[in-house]
N, C-alpha and C positions, 0 to 999 in steps of 0.2 A: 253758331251753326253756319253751315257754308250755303249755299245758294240751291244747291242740289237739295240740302238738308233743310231748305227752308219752302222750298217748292213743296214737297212731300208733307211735311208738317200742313201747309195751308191746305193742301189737297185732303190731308186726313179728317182736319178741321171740317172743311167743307164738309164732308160725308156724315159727319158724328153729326154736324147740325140738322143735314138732310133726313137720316135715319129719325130722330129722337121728332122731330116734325111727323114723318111717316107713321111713328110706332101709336106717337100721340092721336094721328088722324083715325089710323086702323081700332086703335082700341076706343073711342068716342062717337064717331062719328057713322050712323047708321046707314053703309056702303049695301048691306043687302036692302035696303028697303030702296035705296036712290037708284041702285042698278036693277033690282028686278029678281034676282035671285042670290043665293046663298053661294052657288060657283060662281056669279058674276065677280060676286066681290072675294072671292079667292086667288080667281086672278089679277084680279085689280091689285090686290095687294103683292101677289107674284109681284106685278108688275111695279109699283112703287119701291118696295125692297129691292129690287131688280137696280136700280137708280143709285142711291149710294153704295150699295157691292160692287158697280164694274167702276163709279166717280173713286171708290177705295184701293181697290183690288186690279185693276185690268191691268198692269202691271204684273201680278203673281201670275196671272193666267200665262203671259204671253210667255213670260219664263218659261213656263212649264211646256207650254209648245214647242218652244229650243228646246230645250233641254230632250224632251221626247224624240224631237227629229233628228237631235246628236246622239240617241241611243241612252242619255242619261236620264233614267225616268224616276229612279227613285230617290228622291233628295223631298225638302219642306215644300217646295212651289207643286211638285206633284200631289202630296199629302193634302196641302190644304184646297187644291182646285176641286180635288176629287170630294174632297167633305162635303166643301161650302155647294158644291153644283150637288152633288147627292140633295143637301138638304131643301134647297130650293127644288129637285124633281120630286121630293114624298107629294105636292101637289098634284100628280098623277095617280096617287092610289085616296080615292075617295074618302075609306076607311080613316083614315089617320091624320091627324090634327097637324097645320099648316107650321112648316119649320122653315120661314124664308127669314123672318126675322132673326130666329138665332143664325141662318148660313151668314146673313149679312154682318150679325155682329160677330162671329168668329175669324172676317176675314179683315173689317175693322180690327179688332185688337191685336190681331196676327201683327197688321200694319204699323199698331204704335208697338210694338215689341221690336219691330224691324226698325222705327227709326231710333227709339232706346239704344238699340244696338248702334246702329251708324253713330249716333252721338256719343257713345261712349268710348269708340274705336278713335275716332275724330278727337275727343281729350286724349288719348293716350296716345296716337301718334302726334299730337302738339308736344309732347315732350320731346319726345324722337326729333320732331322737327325743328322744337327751339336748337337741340344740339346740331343738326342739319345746317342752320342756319349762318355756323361758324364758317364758312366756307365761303370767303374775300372773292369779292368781284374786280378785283383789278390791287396793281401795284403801284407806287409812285418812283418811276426812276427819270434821274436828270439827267436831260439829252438837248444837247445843243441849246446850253447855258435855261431852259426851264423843264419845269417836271411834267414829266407825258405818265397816263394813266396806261399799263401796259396789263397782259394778261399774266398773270402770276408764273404760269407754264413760261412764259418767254424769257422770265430772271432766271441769270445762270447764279454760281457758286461763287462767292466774293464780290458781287454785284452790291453797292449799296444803296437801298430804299431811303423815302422819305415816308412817314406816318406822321398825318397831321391827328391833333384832336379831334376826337367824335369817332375816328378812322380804326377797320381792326387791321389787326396784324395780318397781314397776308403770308407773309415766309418765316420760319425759324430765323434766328438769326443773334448776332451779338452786336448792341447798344456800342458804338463808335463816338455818338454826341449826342445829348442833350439830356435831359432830366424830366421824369412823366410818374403819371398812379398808371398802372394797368386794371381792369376790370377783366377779371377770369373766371367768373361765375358761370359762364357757359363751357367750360372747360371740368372745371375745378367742385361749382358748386360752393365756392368760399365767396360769401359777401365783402370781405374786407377786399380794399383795392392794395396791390403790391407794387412797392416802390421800386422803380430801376433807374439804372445813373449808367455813364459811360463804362464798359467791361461788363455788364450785368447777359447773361444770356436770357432771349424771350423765345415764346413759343408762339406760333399761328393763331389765329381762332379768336386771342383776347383783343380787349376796344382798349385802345389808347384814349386817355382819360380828361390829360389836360396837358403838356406842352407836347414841341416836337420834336421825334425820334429819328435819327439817323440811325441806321441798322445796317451791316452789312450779312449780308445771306449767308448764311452754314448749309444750308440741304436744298436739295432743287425741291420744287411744290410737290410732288410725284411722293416725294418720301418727308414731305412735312406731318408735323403734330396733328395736322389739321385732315390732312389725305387720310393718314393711318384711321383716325378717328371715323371719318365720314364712311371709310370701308367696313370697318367692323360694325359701326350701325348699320348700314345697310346689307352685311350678310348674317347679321342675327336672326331676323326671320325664317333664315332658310333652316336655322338646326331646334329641333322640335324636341321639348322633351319625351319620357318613354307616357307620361301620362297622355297629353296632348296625341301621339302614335296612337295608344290605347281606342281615346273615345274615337277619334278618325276612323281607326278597324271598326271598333263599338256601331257607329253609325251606318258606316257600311252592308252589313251583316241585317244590321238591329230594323231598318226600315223596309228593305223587301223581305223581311219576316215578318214584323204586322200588318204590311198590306196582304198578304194571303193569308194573315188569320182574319184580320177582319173581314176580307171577302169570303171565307167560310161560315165566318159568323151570320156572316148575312143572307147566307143562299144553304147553309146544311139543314139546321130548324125547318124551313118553311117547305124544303123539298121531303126531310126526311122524318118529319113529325105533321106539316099541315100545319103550323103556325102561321102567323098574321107575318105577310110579308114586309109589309112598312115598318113595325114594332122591331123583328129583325134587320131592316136594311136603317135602322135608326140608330139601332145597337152598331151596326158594323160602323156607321157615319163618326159617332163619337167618339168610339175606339181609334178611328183615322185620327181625330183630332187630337185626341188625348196622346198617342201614341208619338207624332212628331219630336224629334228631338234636339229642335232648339234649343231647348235650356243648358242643354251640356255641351251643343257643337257647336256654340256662340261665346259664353261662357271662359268657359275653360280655356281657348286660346285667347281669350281676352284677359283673362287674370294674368297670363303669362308674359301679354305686352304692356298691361298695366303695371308689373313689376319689373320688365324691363326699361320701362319710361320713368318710372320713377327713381331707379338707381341711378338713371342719367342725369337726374334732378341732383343725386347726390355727389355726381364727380364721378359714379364707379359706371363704367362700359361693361354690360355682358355679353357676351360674342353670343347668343344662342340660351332657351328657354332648358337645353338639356345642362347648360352650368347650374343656370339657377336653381332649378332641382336637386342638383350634385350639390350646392352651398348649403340646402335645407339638410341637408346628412352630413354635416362637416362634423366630426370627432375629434379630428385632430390636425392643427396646424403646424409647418415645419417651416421656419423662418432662414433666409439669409442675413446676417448681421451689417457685414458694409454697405450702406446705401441703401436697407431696408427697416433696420431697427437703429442706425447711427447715420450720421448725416452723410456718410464716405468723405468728408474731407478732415485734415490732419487740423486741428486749434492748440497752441500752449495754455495748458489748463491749472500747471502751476510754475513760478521760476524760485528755487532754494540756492541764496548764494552763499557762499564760507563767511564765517563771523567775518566784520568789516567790509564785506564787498556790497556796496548798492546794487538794488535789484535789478536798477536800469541799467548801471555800468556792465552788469552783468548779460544782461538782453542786447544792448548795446556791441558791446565787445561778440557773441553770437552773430548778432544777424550782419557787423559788417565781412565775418569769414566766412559766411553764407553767400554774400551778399552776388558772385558772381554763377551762384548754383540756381539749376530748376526743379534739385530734388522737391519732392512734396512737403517733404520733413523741411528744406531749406525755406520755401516758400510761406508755412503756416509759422517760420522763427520772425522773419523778415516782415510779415504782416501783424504779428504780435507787436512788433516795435514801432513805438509812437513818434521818435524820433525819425530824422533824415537822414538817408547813409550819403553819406562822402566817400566815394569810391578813392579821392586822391590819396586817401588815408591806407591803402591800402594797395603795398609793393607787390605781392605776391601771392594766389590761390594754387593750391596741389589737392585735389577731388580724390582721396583714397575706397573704391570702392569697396561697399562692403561695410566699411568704419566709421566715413565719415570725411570731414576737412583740412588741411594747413594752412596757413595763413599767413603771414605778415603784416602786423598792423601799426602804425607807428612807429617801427622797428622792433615791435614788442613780438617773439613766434607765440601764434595762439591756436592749438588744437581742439577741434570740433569735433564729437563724435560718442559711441558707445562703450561701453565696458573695455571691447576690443584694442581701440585706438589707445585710450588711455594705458594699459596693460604693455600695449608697445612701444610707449613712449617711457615708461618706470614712472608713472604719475600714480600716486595714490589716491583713488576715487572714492566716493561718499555712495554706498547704498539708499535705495527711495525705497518706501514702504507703496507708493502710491502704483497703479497700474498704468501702463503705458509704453510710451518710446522714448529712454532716457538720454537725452542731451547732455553730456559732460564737457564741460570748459578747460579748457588748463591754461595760465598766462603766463609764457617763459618756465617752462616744467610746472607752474606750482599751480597746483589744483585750486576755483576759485568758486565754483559750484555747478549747480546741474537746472536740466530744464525740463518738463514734463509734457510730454507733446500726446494727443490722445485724440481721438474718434468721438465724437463728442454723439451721447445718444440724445435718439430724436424726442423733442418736446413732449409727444403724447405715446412715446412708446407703451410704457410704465402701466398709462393707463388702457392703453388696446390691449395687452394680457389680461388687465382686471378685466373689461369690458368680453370679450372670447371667454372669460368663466363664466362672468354672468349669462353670458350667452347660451351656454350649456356646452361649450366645447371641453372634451374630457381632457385634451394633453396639448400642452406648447411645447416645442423643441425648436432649439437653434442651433443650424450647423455653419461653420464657418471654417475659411483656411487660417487662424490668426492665431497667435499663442494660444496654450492652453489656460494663464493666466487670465489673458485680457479677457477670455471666453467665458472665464465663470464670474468674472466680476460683472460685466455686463448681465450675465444670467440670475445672479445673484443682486440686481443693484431693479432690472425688471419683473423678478418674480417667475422665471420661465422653468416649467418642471426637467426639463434634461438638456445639453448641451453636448455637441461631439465638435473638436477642435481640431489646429492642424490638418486639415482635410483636402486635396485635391479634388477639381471639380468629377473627376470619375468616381474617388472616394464619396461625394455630394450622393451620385445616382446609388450607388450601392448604401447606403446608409438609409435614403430616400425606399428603398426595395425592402429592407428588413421593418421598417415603420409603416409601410403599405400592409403585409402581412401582417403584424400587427394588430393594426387598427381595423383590417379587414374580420381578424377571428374574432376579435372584442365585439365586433357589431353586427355577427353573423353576418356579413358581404354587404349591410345595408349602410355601413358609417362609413364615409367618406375622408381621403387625407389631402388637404391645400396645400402647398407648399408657395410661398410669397419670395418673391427675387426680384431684384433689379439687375444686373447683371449679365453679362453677353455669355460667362463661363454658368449661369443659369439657366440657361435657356433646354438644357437637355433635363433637367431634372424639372424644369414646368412642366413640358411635357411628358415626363414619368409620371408626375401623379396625379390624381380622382380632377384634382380643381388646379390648375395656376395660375395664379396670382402676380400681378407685375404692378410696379409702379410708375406711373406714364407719364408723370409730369418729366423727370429729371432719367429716368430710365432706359437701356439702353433700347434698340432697334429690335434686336434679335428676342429680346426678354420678351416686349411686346407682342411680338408676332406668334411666341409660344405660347402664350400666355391664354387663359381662359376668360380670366375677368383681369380690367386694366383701371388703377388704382389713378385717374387724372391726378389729383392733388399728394401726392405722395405721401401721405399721412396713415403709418399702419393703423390708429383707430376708426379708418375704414372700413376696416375687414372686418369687425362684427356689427357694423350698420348695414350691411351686405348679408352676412349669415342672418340678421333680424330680421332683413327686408324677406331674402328668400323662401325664410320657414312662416312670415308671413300673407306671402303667395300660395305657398304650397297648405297652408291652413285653410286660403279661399277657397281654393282649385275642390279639396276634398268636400269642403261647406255646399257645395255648388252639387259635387257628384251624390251625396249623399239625398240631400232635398229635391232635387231635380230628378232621381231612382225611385227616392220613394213616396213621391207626393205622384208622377205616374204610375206605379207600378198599382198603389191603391187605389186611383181613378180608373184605371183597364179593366183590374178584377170589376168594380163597381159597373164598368159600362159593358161587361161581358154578363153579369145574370140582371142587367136592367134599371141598377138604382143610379144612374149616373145619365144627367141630359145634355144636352147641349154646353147647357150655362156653365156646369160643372167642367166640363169639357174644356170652354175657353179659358177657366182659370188652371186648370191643371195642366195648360199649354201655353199659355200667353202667360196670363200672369206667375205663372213659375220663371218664365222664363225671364218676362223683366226683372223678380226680384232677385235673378243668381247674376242678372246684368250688373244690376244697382249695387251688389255686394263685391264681383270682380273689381267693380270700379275703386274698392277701397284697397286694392293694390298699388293705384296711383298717390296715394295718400301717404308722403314722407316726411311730416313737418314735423311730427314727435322723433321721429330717427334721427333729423338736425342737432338734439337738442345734445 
């Protein structure tokens, strides 16, 4: 609790002691014999109850004074003034049995429901705020021979930082020297610490673990991992889902409607029948109470930040409570392949050299005719090879675009390349069974074998299609620009129900358009389609459909910013701990509207033909409300979704 939240609490404290002393003294202690008469001690007790109601309550009162003098009169601090003071005035009508003690305890309980509430708003922006948190108070750059602590805002681009241990990362950046673990659980949500070495790219936000990093900066702070992050949590509150809109209207409408019923309750009867006026203005009192609608206008956007705090537990950012909604109707997901289901970078994943050729000689001979290239293809040869290249070994490189390399090596000519190159050179080539980007050798004409270079998919792809079944999502598709070959092996190697290849990123949105319709007739307008991207030629098709999905750790800028929900730890088996968490929010939310509608709705009728008191009153007000509190709260609860 926070100091505010502990002030209130002692305050509440105080009063319940107060009260239960009072109720103890009124019901024992024979006040009409010591005072003299039967209204002495009516008042008396007025006047004791009077004691912990304003020690509880003066607080709601003064609210509702603002609030009146702003023209805002109908909200809970109106509701419950006008109760609790109705019930402490029935002491004005002779007739009718003294109700201070219930006003007193309806505005007690009111109070511990109001701090239920702050405490539980208070856990669930502690999630928000762990990830808040990431957000570096200075940078270390070296200035006239030692390291001065500088505002992150003031490192340009190429600038290079020092990060001591203990220390987080302040700026994006790529590792120049030294050797460290990172901690990026505030980021990622992944307990395991990630190793970096010189060349390794880092992102803002994570603690450097144990030695020191030299880093030279890639992005100014303004558009660091850590910026983007702290923006999008801070403009998720502002986008409400259509439920959340709902009960806001709901309340709106719903509370200066029962205050004119219950003020009719209370004044039709006794004008238009001769009834007992207190009996009616008791009835109207408890309908006030009953009638408040905290349990749903507390509630309900509490479940919504409880599931938003706790995705953030998980690594996933939801920009806004109207995603999460949209994730709890996801039907169908549509995947990008480079960089969302594969790692996007090129690995040799097998080397077949001709009878007699060593596999190394073969690797070898490849990557020194590479060796002056920065194709991607050259670079995943070059890094397959365990050996050191000797450039002096090598007279001559000719780059044939399109094909592939020439070389000279040894004096030995050695061509590098595809079906193409070979074909032009009269070299007879060796067909692969395998899927890929096929490397063929040739040394001095004679073909000596091939290299199999591939998109290596990601660790837990495989199992985030199982995991989206179990989920209940009816359809996977993956659309991609890449062969048609390489499409269905991938499609076929993770279980994904349709594949469209060859595809330009405008082919993406149109594709994207015919699977939205789709999925829309299938679930009468109520199923939802995600489509998951990393990629900057994505960013138009995130924003085409129901939900987008981006992967944030390694992801491009643009992906991000289209994006709906942003995957920190790049890991697609995210995405149905995200569709779980959501459909388990939106399972609260209804839990909440249902028992909070109909546990008032039956206490109203009840306290409109007279079977319903006070007492009954508090619970079908207060304690409805703390128990839809207590239940929101288990939105924040993500440690089975870890698993």
């Amino acid at each position: 609790m926070n100091k505010k939240q502990r002030r209130t609490r002692n305050r509440i404290v105080a009063a319940i002691a107060l009260f239960v002393l009072v109720y103890a003294a009124v019901e024992t202690l024979p006040l009409a014999t010591w005072l003299g008469s039967e209204t002495n001690a009516l008042w008396a007790e007025f006047i004791l109850f009077l004691a912990p109601y304003l020690i509880a309550g003066y607080d709601v009162l003064l609210r509702a004074a603002r609030n009146i003098g702003r023209g805002q009169v109908f909200d809970e601090n109106f509701l419950m003034t006008v109760a609790t003071i109705g019930a402490f005035a029935l002491v004005l009508f002779p007739d009718s049995d003294p109700h201070m003690a219930e006003g007193a305890a309806v505005m007690l309980f009111y109070q511990v429901g109001e701090l239920f509430q702050s405490y539980a708003v208070g856990k669930s922006r502690k999630s928000i705020a762990d990830m808040m948190d990431i957000a570096p108070d200075y940078a270390n750059v070296e200035r006239d021979g030692s390291l001065a602590q500088v505002d992150p805002y003031e490192v340009n681009v190429g600038d290079e930082i020092v990060i001591k241990p203990g220390e987080r990362v302040p700026l994006d950046g790529v590792v120049v020297d030294g050797k460290s673990q990172l901690d990026t659980a505030a980021l990622t949500g992944e307990a395991v610490p990630r190793e970096v070495q010189s060349g390794d790219e880092i992102i803002s936000g994570c603690v450097n673990l144990s030695g020191k990093l030299v880093v030279r900066v890639s992005k100014p702070f303004g558009e660091s991992t850590v910026s983007r992050i702290l923006e999008l949590v801070e403009n998720a509150a502002g986008k409400k889902a259509r439920t959340e809109n709902f009960i806001t209207r709901f309340a709106r409408y719903y509370t200066p409607a029962v205050v004119i019923i219950a003020a009719l309750l209370a004044v039709i009867p006794p004008l238009l029948l001769g009834e007992s006026w207190s009996d009616w203005i008791q009835r109207g009192l408890v309908f006030l109470v009953v009638s408040c609608p905290c349990a749903l206008v507390i509630s309900v956007p509490l479940s919504f930040f409880g599931g938003i705090g706790g995705a953030s537990r998980l690594g996933i950012l939801v920009k806004g409570s109207n995603y999460l909604e949209a994730l709890a109707s996801t039907e169908t997901v549509v995947f990008d392949k480079t960089g969302t289901l594969t790692d996007g970078s090129f690995n040799v994943v097998a080397v077949h050299p001709q009878t007699g050729i060593d596999p190394d000689r073969l690797l070898s001979i490849a990557a020194h005719a590479e060796a002056y290239s920065d194709h991607p293809i050259a670079l995943s040869v070059k890094k397959a090879y365990s050996g050191t290249l000797d450039r002096q070994r090598i007279a001559d490189t000719e780059e044939q675009s399109g094909h592939g390399v020439r070389a000279t090596i040894d004096e030995h000519v050695v061509y590098v390349g595809n079906d193409k190159l070979m074909s032009s050179c009269g070299v007879d080539f060796r067909e692969c069974d395998l899927t890929g980007t096929i490397l063929h050798v040739s040394l001095d004409g004679s073909y000596i074998g091939h290299i199999v270079i591939a998109d290596v998919v990601k660790p837990d792809a495989a199992q985030a299609i199982a995991d989206l079944r179990a989920a209940g999502v009816r359809e996977t598709v993956m659309l991609t620009g890449d062969r048609a070959d390489v499409a269905a092996a991938v499609a076929s190697k993770l279980g994904i129900d349709e594949y469209r290849a060859q595809l330009l990123p405008q082919d993406k949105v149109a594709e994207v358009e015919k699977l939205l319709d789709r999925t829309h007739a299938h679930g009468r307008g109520r199923g939802k389609l995600a489509f998951v991207g990393d990629g900057i030629n994505d960013a138009p098709v995130l924003t085409r459909a129901d939900i987008g999905i981006a992967m944030g750790a390694m992801g491009s800028d643009a992906a991000i910013e289209a994006a709906d929900v942003v995957l920190m730890d790049d890991k697609p088996s995210s995405i149905a701990r995200a569709i779980r968490l959501a459909r388990k929010t939106m399972g609260i939310v209804r839990q909440n509207i249902a028992f909070a509608l109909g546990v008032k709705f039956l206490v109203l009728i009840l306290a409109a033909i007279g079977f319903a008191n006070m007492w009954l009153a508090v619970f079908a007000d207060v304690g409805v409300a703390v128990l839809a509190i207590l239940n929101a709260m288990r939105a924040m609860s993500v440690a089975k979704l870890k698993r």
